[in-house]
Each structure stands twice: as C-alpha cells, then as structure tokens.
Phi, psi and omega in degrees: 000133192281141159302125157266126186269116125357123151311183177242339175247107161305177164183142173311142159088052198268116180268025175316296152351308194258319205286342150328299184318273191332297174314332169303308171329308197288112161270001251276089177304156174281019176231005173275161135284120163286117215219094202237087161292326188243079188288297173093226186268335169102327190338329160290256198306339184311312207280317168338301174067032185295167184296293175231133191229099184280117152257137186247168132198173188268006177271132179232036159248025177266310173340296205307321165348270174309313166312318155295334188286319212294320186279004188084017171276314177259144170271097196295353166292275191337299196291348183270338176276326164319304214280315183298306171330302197291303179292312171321336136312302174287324163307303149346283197239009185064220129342288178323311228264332185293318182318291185308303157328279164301000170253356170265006173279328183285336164285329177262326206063027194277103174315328169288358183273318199291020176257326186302321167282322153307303178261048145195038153258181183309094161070043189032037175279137164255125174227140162222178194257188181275024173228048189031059183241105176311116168227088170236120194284174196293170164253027161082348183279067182304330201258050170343274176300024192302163177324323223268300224298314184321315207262329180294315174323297185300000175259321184309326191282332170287351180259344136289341187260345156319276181318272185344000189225025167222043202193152165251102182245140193270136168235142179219149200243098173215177172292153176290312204312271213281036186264297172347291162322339203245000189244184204207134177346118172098016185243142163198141165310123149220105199256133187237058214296164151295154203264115144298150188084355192246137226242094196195061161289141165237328175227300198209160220264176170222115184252161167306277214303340168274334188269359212240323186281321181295316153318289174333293191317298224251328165299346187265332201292126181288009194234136160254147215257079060050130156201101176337149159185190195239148154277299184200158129240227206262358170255308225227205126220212203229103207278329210286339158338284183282352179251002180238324198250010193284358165228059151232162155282129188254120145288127197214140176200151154273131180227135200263129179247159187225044167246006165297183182257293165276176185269350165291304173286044169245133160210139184315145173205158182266111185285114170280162175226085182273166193187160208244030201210135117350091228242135177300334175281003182264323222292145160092348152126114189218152192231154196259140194271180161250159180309321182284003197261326180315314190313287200297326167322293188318312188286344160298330182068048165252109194287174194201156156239165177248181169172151182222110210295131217254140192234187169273344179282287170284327143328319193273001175266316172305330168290334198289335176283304175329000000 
C-alpha cells in the first residue's frame, strides 16, 4: 500500500482511506486527462499525481485556494509564518479572534483566511449558508496551531506546489455539466459528487435532478468515468443506485466517517465505485451479493465487491430516465 499524502484543505467525506482502492482502478495514458468535477479535498488526483488535470469545483473559494498556491501567492515559508501569527492570535483571544476571521473571510474571501478556518473550525467541515457565508463554527482548540501542526501544513502545501509543477493543472471554479463536457476518449472522470439523500452541504445543495443530470452525462461520455457514492449502511441503502447506476460496474467496500459530533453518529458505510469500464478487481469472475447478503457483510464490517456487467442496453434505460 502506497503513503497517501493529505491534502492542506480538509473537508467532510475526505476519501483519504479509500484512496489505494480507488487509485487500484485507475489506467491513465500519459495523454489522457485527470478530470475532477466534484474536486472536494482533491485527495485523489493529488496522490495520482497526472500529467495532465482539471480539478474543478463550484466553490470558489476552494479554486482560489489551489490558485494561489499554483501563482505562487501562498508558500509553504508564507503559509508557516501566516499559521504562526494566526495561531498565536488565536491562542490569545480564542473565539473572538475565530469569529473575527470569519466574518472578514465572508467579506474579502482571502484564501489565506480559508486555510486559516479550515483548520481550526469544527472538524475541518467547509459549510455556507445560503447566502454563501462560511458558517461552521471554531472547535474550542485555541492552542490549534502548535508547531508540529504547522509544519505538517506547510509540507502539505509543498507537496502540491510540487506536484503542479511537474503536469499541466487546471483548476476551475464551474458546473459538473461543463467540466463533463470537456472530456474526450482516453480521459477519465472521477467524480465524487454529495451523497444523495445524505444531509452533508458543503457549498450548494445536491438534489435528484443534479444525480439524474450526472448520470445523464456520464452514460454518453466517451471517456471513462469512476464515481464515488454510498451503498447502504446498517439502516438504509442508496435507491439511487438501481435507479441511475445500475448498468455498471460496481465496487463496494466499507468505509467509516468521523464527521459526526458524537461518536454515536460515526458509522460505518458501505462505499460504491461505480464505472463505465471493468475495473482489474472484477477480471477472472466475481458473484454479485444479493441485498440481504450485502446486509449482514455490513454488519460484520466485512468488505466485498459487487459488479454489474455493464451493456449498451442498459446504459441506454439509465438516459431514458434522465
């Protein structure tokens, strides 16, 4: 198993865990494109590390971020002396002084404050309100920022302004539809859309009708495609599965989140990788579980895969929905 590198921006639904698995998937001609509509923490195409990449989202003050780092504005020297300043504010003045950030962060947008709020609000969730104002509150830690922490940041940020600079990466602040659009055979989507049905904002809602468009998209798309999403966990499972993705290949693994508040709402779930390509861990023949068998693997915490043999007959029942 490969060191998976970290991101410098957390975010809920972090696939840090996941990203061997996922990266197992992964075929990449050196003339292909890495195509990240839903970038998120990026944590994935980082540790990939391609040649050539759009990371996209709609947010844009996570773009703005990466952007800075890619023109050279934020530094890893720049960002440990910003992180010492800042903590030491903060050690100080607590609340008041996270508050005070955050309301001149809603104002300016300054990518050095969203680094500055990501790691040291409530469990590094980035949330806004609908009236695009971060509002996730501090996490009670004044002495955030000790020295160690600093410095794991500041490698983080150097271990992206590497990578950018030894690939032509794109970063964009757009819709999935036209980042989609843009890719062409020998490319491939990896998409890590919000989960339906799952209560989990980060920027802007996720409705049926953006999973019914995405879906759309990606059966037509000439390029292949990987997209993260949940299966089941011990109550429920993901309807939307059989009603959008269901003529793919499927991967299923359990995976445990630590974004809850209490240690009661962390619960184990079952991850899907659906995809528009036969992935090396179905070759030589895998049997598809049925729902109750899915159930009880879950409750065991045993991971499995699935698969669904993927045709042109069902792709063409999933646009029909669309």
């Amino acid at each position: 198993m490969n060191k998976v590198f970290v991101p410098p921006i957390k975010c809920q639904g972090i696939k840090t865990k996941l990203v061997n698995w996922i990266l197992e998937q992964v075929s990449l001609a050196d003339d292909g494109c890495w195509i990240e509509p839903f970038m998120g923490s990026g944590v994935i195409g980082f540790n990939l590390r391609p040649k050539k990449a759009v990371f996209a989202d709609k947010n844009p003050h996570l773009i703005n971020f990466y952007r800075a780092i890619q023109k050279g504005d934020i530094t890893p020297v720049k960002a440990k002396a910003f992180l010492e300043s800042e903590g030491e504010k903060l050690s100080r003045d607590g609340q008041a002084y996270f508050n005070a950030v955050r309301a001149r962060f809603n104002r300016e947008g300054s990518p050095w404050d969203f680094l500055f709020l990501n790691r040291s609000c409530f469990n590094g969730i980035i949330r806004f309100n609908s009236k695009g104002g971060f509002n996730t509150p501090y996490n009670h830690k004044p002495e955030r920022f000790a020295q160690a922490y600093v410095t794991k940041i500041t490698n983080q940020i150097d271990y992206v302004s590497k990578a950018m600079k030894t690939g032509d990466w794109e970063f964009v602040c757009a819709d999935f539809r036209d980042v989609i659009s843009r890719a062409t055979a020998g490319d491939i989507i990896y998409c890590d859309p919000p989960y339906l049905g799952r209560h989990a904002d980060y920027f802007d809602s996720w409705s049926e009708a953006n999973e019914r468009d995405l879906a759309g998209l990606l059966a037509d798309t000439s390029a292949h495609f990987i997209i993260s999403t949940w299966h089941s966990n011990q109550y429920r499972q993901n309807t939307a599965l059989k009603k959008y993705w269901n003529g793919f290949a499927t991967l299923t693994r359990e995976h445990f989140y630590h974004v809850g508040a209490k240690e009661t709402n962390r619960n184990p779930m079952l991850e899907a990788l659906v995809m528009n390509f036969e992935p090396d861990a179905l070759m030589g023949g895998s049997r598809r579980y049925s729902d109750a068998e899915q159930m009880v693997l879950m409750e065991k915490s045993v991971p499995y895969r699935t698969t669904t043999p993927a045709s042109a007959r069902r792709r063409k029942a999933i646009k029909s929905k669309c």
